[in-house]
N, C-alpha and C positions, 0 to 999 in steps of 0.2 A: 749708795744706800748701805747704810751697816746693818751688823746687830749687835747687841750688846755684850757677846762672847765674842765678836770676830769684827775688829774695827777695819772696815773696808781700805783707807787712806793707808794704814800702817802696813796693809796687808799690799797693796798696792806698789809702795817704796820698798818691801823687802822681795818683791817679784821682781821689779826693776835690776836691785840690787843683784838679784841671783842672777841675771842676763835673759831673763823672760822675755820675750817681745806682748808688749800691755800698751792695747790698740786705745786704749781709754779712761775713764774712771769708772770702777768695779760695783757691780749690784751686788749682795750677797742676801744670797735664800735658806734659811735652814730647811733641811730638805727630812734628816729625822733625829732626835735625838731624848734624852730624859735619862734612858734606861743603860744607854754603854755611852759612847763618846759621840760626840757632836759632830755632824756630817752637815756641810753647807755647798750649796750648788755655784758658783763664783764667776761672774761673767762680765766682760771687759765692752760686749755686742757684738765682739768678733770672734773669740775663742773663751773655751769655756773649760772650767777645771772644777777640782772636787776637795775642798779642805777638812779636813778632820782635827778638832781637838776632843781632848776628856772634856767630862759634865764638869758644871762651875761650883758644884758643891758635894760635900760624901765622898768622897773620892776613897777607895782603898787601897791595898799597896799592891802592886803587881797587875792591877785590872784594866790601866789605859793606858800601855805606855806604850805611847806614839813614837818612840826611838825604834822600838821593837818593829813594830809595822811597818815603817818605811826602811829597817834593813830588810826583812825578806821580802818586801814587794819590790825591793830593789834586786836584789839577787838572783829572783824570777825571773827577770825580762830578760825575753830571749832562751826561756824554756817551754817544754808544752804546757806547762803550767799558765793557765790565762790572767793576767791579771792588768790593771791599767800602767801605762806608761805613767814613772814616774817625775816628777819637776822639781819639787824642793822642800825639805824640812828646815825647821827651825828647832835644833832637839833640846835645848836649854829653855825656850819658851820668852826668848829675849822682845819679842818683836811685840807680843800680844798679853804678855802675862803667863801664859801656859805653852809646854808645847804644840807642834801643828804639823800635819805634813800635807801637802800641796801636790797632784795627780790630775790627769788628762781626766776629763768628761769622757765616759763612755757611754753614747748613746745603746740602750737598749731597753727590755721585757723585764720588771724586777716584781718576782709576784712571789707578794709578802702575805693575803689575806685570803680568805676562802670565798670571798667573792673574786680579788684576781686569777683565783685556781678551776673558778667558774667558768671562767672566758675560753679554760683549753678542752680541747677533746681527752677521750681515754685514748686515745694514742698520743698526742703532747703529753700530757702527764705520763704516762710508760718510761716515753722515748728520752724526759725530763728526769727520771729517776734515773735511768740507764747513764747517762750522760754526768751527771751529780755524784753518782756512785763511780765510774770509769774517771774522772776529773780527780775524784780525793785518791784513787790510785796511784794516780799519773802524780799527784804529788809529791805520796810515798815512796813513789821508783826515782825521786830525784838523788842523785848524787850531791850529797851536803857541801861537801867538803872541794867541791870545784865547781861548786858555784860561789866560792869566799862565805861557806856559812859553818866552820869546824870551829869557831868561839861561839854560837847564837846561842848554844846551851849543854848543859849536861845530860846527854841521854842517860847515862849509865843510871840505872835508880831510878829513874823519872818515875814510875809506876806508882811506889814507897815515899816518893816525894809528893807525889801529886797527893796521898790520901793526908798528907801532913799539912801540905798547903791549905787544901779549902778546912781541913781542923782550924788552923790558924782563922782562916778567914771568915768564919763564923764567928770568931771570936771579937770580930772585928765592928760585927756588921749583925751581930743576931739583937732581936727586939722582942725577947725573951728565951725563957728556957726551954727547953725541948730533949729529955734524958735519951731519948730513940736517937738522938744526932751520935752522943757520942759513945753508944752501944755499936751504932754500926760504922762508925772511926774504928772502933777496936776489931770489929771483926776483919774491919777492911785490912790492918795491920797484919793481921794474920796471916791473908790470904795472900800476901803481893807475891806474882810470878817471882820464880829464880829467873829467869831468861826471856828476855823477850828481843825485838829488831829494834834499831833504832836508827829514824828516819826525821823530816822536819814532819811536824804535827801543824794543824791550822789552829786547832782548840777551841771551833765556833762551828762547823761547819754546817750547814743546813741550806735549804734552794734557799731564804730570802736573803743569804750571805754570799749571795753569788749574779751576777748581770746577765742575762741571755739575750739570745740575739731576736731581735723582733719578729715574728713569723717563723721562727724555729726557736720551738722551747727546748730544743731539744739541742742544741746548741752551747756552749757557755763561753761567755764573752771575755767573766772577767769574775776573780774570785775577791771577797772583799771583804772589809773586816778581821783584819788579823793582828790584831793586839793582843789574844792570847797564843798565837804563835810562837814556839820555842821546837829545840829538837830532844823528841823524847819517843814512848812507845807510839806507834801508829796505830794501836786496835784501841787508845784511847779514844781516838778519833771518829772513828766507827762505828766505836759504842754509844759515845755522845751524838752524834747524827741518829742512831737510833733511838735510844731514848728520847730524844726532841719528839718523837713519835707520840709519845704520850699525850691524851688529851689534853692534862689538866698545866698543859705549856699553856694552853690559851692563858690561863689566868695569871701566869708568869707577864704573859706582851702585853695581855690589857685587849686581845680582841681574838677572833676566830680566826687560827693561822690557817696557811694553806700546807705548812707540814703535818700540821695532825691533821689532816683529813684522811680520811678510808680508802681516797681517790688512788692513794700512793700504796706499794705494795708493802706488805707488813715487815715489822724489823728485823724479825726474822731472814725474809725472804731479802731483807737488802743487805743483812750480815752476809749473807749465803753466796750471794754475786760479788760483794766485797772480794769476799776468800777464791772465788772461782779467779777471778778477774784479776788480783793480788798474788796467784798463785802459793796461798799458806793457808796453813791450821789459825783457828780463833784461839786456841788456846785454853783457859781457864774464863772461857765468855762470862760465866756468870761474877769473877773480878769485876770484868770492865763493865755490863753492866751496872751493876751494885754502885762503883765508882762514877758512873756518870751521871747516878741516880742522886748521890751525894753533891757531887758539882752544880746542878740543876734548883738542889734546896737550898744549897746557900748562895746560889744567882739569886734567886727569887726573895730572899731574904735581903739579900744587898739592895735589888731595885726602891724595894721600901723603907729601908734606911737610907738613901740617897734623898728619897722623897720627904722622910721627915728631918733629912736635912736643911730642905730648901731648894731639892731640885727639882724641876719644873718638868712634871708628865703625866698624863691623865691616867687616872684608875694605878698609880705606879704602888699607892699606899696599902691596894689588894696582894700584889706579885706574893706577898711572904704566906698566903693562906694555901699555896700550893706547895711548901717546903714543910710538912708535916708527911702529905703522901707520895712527896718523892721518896723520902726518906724511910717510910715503911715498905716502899717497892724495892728500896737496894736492900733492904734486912729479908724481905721474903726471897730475892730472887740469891740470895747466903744460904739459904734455908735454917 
């Protein structure tokens, strides 16, 4: 069985082709998609894998690229870093229309919703943050450059770059004017550290971008979703995991996340274990704040521009009514 973004037969002969063993003829499930790239569950009856392309419409420049993704979830394996065993890409998109890349099924716990976040105790949930926070460290203590990852990007600048980039990307993807966006572009320009480390970044990071293992949430199986991964500052990272804190994400996803719940300990307090556990200064926090406050409003802006593109995802046409008070949280938190 297909579906309309991922034609099962085709997908089927280029698994062949890569030297797959393909016990049969292929189901394929979308399992989530609308809002970043297309995740489909893919199964033969006998082994079971996990395909990722971009959304089939809106698309912007830099936001799915599946080449990205399958180099460091390639370069990972066989580091403490979790993530699923890799199978096969297709980075031209010859096989299907778009690119794809193709990963082992990792059975686990993937709590995305504040009813999933229901199901744990407040010790799961602790032991789940600890774990979440100690996992994005363990990234950053990786060695880039012997893992074959010293092309994946320009750290040098990234900071300055990054406030230039979602500039651009607004520009791309906004569904109207809003003068508070590029008040706090300028402040942000002002502010970019002189110095900062430079590490691989995931540039998504939060619990429902990550697999745990069932009966321990406390656990993490398999890090997931890295299409905005590149190597740059790692307190971007951080700060973006904390920001996702804010409430008003829910109206970004379209439902009650289980990151912004209260259950989790405050952003503060997960900055604070970051740096204990990272062994470094935050720095100029209130930068990367401000900046991930910025990244957040023009996701949120993007999701609804995809949607009045013509891509298919419920409530996606709201996401842009939460890119007003991101954006006045990164100007308050500039002072």
């Amino acid at each position: 069985m297909s579906h309309p973004a991922l034609d099962a037969a085709k997908l089927r002969a280029f698994l062949v082709d890569q030297g797959v063993d393909v016990a049969g003829e292929l189901t394929v499930d979308l399992i989530s998609g609308g809002k970043s790239n297309l995740t489909f569950g893919v199964s033969d009856g006998k082994s079971n894998w996990v395909v990722r392309r971009p959304p089939t419409g809106g698309l912007t420049p830099s936001a799915h690229d599946m080449n990205r993704e399958w180099a460091v979830t390639h370069a990972l394996q066989g580091t403490s870093v979790p993530v699923a065993t890799t199978v096969a890409v297709d980075p031209e998109g010859e096989v299907i229309g778009a690119p794809f890349t193709v990963v082992e099924y990792v059975d686990g716990l993937v709590v995305r919703s504040a009813q999933d976040l229901a199901a744990l105790s407040d010790d799961d949930v602790a032991r789940n943050c600890e774990a979440l926070v100690s996992t994005l460290a363990s990234l950053h203590a990786v060695d880039y450059a012997s893992v074959g990852l010293e092309s994946f990007g320009r750290p040098e600048g990234f900071a300055g770059r990054q406030v230039k980039l979602w500039a651009r990307q607004w520009g791309h993807v906004k569904t109207r004017d809003l003068p508070d966006l590029d008040t706090l572009v300028a402040a942000l320009s002002e502010r970019v550290p002189a110095e900062s480390r430079n590490t691989i970044v995931h540039g998504d990071f939060r619990v429902d971008n990550t697999i745990l293992a069932k009966g321990d949430p406390g656990t993490v199986r398999a890090v997931v979703d890295w299409e905005m991964s590149t190597l740059g500052d790692p307190l971007t990272d951080i700060a973006l995991m904390c920001v996702y804190r804010t409430p008003v994400f829910d109206t970004v996803l379209g439902f009650d996340a289980a990151w912004t719940s209260d259950r989790y300990p405050s952003a503060d307090a997960i900055a604070s274990r970051y740096a204990e556990l990272a062994g470094i200064d935050l720095g100029d926090w209130d930068f990367y704040l401000a900046l991930a406050n910025l990244k957040l409003g023009v996701i949120g802006e993007g999701i609804t521009h995809r949607a009045l593109a013509g891509a298919a995802s419920d409530g996606a046409e709201r996401a842009a009514e939460a890119t007003a008070e991101f954006i006045a949280n990164g100007l308050r938190q500039l002072g």
